[in-house]
C-alpha positions as CSV (number, residue, x, y, z in Angstrom):
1,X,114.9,117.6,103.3
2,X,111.4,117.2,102.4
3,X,111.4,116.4,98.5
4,X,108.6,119.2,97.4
5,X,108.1,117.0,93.7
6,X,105.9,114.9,95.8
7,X,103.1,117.6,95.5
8,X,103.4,117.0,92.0
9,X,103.2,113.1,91.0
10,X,100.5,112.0,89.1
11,X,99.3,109.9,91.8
12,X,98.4,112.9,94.2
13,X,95.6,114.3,91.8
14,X,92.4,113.9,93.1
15,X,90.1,111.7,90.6
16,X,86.5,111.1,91.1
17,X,84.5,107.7,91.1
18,X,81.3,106.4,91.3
19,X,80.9,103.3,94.2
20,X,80.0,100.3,92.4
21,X,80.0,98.1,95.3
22,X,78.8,98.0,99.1
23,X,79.1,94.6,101.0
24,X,78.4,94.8,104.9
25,X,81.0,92.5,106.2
26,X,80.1,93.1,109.7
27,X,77.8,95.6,112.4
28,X,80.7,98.1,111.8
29,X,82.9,97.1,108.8
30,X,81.4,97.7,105.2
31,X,83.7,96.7,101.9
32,X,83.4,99.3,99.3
33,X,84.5,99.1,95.5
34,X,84.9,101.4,92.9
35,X,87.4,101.7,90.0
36,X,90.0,103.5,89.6
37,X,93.0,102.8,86.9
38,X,96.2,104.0,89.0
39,X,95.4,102.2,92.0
40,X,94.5,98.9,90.4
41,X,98.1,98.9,90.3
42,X,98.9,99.3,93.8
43,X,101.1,96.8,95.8
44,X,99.8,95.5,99.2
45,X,100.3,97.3,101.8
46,X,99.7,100.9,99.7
47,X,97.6,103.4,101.0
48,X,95.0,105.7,99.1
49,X,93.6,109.1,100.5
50,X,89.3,108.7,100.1
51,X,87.6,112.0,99.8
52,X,84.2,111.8,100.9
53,X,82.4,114.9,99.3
54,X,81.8,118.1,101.9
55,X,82.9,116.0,104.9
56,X,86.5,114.9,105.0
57,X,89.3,113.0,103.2
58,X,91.3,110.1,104.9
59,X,93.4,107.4,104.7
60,X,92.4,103.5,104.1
61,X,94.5,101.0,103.6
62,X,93.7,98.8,100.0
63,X,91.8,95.7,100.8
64,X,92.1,94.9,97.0
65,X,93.2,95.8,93.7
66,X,92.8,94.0,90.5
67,X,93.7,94.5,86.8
68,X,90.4,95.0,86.0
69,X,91.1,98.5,87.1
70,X,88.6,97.7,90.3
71,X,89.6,98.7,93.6
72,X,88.0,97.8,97.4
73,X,88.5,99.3,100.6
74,X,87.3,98.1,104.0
75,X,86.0,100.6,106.2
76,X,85.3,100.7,110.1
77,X,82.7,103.0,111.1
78,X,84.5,105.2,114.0
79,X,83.8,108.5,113.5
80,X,82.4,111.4,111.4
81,X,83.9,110.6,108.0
82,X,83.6,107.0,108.2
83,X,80.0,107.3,109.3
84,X,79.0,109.2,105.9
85,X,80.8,106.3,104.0
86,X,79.0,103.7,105.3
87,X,75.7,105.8,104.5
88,X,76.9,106.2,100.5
89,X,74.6,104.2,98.5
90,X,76.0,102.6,94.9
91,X,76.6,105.0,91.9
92,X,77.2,108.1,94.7
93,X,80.7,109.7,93.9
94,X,83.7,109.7,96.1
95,X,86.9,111.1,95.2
96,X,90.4,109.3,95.4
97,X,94.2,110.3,95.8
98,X,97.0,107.5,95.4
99,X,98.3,104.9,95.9
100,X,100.4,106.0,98.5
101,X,103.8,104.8,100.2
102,X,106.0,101.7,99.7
103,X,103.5,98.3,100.2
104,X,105.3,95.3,101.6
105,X,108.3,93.2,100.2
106,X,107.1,89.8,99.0
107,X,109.4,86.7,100.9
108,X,109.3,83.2,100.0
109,X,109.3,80.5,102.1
110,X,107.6,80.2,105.6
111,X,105.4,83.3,106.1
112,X,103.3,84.6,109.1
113,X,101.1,87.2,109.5
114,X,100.6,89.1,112.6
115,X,97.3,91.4,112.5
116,X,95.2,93.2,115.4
117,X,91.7,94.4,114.8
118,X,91.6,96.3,111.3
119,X,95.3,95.7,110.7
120,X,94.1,92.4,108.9
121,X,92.6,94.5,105.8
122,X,96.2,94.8,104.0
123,X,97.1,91.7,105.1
124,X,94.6,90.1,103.7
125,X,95.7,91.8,99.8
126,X,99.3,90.7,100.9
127,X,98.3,86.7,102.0
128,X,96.6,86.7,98.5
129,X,99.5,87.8,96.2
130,X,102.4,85.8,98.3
131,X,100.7,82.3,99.2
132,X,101.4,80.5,96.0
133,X,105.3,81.3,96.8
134,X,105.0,80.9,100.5
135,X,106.3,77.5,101.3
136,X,103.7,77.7,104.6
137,X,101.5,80.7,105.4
138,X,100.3,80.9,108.9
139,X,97.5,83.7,110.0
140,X,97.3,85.1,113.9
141,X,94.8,87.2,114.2
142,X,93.8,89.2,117.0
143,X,90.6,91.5,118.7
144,X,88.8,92.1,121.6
145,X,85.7,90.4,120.5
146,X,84.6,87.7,118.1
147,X,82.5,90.5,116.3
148,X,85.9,92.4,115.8
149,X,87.7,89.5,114.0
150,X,87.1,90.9,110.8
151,X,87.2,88.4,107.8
152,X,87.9,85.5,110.0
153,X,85.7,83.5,107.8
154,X,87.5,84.0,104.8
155,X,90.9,84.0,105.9
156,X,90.3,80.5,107.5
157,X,88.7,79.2,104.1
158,X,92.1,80.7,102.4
159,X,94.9,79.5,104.8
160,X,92.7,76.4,106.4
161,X,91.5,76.4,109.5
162,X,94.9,74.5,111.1
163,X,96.9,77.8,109.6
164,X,94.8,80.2,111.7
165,X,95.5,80.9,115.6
166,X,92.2,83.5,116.4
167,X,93.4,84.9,119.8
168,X,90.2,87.2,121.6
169,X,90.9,89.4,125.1
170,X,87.1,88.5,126.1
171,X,87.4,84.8,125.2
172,X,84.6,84.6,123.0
173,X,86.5,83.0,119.9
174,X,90.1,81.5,119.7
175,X,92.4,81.4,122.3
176,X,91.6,83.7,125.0
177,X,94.7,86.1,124.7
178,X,96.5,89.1,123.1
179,X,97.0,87.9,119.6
180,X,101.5,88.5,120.4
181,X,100.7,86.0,123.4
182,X,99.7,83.7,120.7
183,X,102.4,84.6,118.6
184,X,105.4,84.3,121.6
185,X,103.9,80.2,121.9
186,X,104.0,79.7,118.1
187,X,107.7,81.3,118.0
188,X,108.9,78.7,121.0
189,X,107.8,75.8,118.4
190,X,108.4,76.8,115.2
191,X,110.8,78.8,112.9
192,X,109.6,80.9,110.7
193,X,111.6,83.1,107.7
194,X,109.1,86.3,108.0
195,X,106.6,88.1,110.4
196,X,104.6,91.1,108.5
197,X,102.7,92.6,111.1
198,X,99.5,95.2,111.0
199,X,97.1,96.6,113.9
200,X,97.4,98.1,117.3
201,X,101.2,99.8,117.7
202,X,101.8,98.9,120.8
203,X,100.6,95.2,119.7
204,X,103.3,96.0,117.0
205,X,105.9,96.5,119.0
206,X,105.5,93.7,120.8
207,X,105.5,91.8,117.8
208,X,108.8,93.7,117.0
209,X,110.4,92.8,120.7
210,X,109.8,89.0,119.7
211,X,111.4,89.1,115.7
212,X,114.4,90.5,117.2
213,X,114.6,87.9,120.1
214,X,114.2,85.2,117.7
215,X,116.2,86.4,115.0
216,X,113.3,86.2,112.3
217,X,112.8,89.3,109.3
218,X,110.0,91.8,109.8
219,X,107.9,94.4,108.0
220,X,105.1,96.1,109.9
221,X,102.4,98.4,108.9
222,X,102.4,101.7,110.8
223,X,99.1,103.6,111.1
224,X,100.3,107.5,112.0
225,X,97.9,110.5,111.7
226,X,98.0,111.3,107.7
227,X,97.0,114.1,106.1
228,X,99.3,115.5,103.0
229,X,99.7,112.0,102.3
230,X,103.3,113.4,100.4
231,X,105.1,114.5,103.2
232,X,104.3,118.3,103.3
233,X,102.3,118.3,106.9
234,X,104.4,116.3,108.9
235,X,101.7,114.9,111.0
236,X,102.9,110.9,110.3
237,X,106.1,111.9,111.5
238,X,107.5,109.0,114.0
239,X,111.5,109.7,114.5
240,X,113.3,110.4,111.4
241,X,110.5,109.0,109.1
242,X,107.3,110.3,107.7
243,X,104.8,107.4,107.7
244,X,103.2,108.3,104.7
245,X,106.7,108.7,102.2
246,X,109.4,106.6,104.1
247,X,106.4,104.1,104.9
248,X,104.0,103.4,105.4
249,X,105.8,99.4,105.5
250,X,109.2,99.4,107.8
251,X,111.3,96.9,108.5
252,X,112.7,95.9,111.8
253,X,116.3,97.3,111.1
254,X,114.1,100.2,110.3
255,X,111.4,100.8,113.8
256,X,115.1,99.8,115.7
257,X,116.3,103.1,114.8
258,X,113.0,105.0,116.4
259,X,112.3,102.5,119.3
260,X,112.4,105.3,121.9
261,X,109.0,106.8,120.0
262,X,107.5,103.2,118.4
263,X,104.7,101.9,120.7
264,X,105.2,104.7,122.8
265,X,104.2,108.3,121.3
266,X,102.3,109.7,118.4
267,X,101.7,112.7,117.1
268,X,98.0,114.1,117.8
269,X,96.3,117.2,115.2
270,X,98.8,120.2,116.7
271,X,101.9,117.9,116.2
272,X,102.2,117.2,119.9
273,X,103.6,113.9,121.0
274,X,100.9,112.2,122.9
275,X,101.2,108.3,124.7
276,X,100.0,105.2,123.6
């Protein structure tokens, strides 16, 4: 039953802010900062909803969030909405809604992190708040291109370079291979006590079919179609879940359960199920 209160938290009301912050991170991916009390408090793997004034308001996943009250967002130019961010200059106003769903559950001891294309931006937030208790934190990262390895740099400056396995499909950085290649070699040498996984679902799953093979715990970031953001519209819905309530971080025992629709279907605008 779909719990109607959700319309009503406090963290659904839209509040505006001014930018206070761009950073071009790459040809397609700008950071963008603003502040915003409520989701200075929100756990990684959280979602906001960003309204961008007479175009659109869509989903991001939070880069960062600090107790400062200030908030960042990464953001990959790909259509319409994202286009008119990335042409928002400093002090314009957007408008934000959230934080949103569950975020990750922090594990100790030997971590890795699993992430495909953009799926590295709450990964990122989440390898910052859990490597002082990770007894070993190891990054694979994965994209078609070197360009598309977004915060590489950084990430290899955080974890150290021997911590980071950079898998490209073209070759042109890393190991030339799909990122849960790289990750099926690591598995055959070494143990580890926790996979959180981000990016392409059908990457995802893979990563899914490999935690359950070798018996290791998993939470993975799913990226449906969101809209409500509360669970009113039903367009995140993948099985018995909605993404954006009962998500939108679910752990193996959890994507088990829905395996006949996980890497396989979606849902596209008029709620049909369309393929990967």
């Amino acid at each position: 039953m779909v719990r109607l209160l959700g319309y009503h938290i406090a963290t659904n009301k839209l509040r505006t802010t001014q930018i206070q912050s761009i950073k071009t991170e790459t040809q397609t991916v700008k950071t963008f900062a603003f502040k915003d009390k409520l989701c200075a408090k929100a756990k990684p793997g959280q979602f906001l909803m960003l309204w961008i004034p007479g175009v659109d308001e869509i989903p991001f996943s939070i880069l960062d969030a600090r107790e400062d009250g200030s908030v960042a967002v990464a953001v990959r130019k790909v259509g319409e909405a994202t286009s008119a961010l990335h042409n928002k200059r400093i002090g314009e106003i957007i408008g934000i809604r959230g934080p949103f769903g569950n975020g990750f559950t922090a594990k100790k001891g030997k971590v890795l992190m699993v992430a495909g294309g953009t799926g590295v931006f709450p990964l990122l937030f989440l390898s910052r708040k859990i490597k002082p208790k990770a007894t070993r934190l190891v990054f694979i990262i994965g994209a078609k291109t070197r360009e598309e390895l977004f915060f590489i740099d950084e990430i290899e400056r955080f974890c150290g370079k021997e911590n980071v396995v950079a898998s490209t499909e073209d070759g042109s950085y890393g190991v030339k291979c799909l990122a849960s290649e790289s990750l099926e070699l690591l598995l055959c040498k070494e143990k580890f006590d926790m996979i959180y996984t981000c990016g392409p679902e059908l990457m995802m799953r893979k990563v899914l079919d490999l935690a359950e093979k070798h018996g290791i715990a998993l939470e993975a970031s799913l990226e449906r179609l969101m809209r409500c953001a509360i669970g009113l519209c039903g367009s995140c819905v993948i099985g018995k879940y909605r993404v954006c309530r009962d998500g939108p971080i679910f752990s193996a025992q959890q994507l088990i359960k829905v395996k006949t629709e996980f890497g396989k279907f979606k849902r596209d605008f008029d709620g049909r199920k369309i393929s990967f």
